[in-house]
N, C-alpha and C positions, 0 to 999 in steps of 0.2 A: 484535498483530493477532488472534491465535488467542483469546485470553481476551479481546477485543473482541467477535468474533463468537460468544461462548457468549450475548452479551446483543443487540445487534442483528443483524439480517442483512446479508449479503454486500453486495446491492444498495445500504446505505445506506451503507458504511464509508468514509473515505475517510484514503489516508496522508497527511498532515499534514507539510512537512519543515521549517516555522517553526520551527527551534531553534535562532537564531542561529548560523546558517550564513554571515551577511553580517560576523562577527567573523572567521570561516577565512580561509588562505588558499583562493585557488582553488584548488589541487591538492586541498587535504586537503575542501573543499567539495564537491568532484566528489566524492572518495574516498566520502565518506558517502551522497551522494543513488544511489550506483551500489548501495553496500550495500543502502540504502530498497529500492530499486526490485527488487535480487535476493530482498531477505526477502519484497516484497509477491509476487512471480513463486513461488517457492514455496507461498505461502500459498494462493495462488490456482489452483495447481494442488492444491493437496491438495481442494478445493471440489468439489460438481458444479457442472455447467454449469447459467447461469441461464438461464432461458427471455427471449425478447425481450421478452414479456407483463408481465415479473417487473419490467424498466424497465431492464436492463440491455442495453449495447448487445455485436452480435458481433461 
């Protein structure tokens, strides 16, 4: 994500969790998208805040 946003912006990125997740089981399928969503929360606090203008919602 961070080396994502060196080349587009914030407002346009989006995490993706298509990686054959429908092969896991469900435990370990959670396990990963829980991971996604922690790495995306970090990343996303390390950002500033986007203006609503910018197309991002608060």
């Amino acid at each position: 994500m961070r080396r994502a946003l060196r080349h587009i912006g914030a407002d346009r990125l989006l995490v993706n969790p298509d990686c054959g997740l429908r092969n896991l089981s469900a435990v370990t399928a959670r396990a990963k998208l829980a991971a996604m969503a922690r790495g995306a929360r970090m990343v996303r606090d390390e950002l500033p805040s986007l203006s609503v203008s910018q197309g991002a919602t608060p």
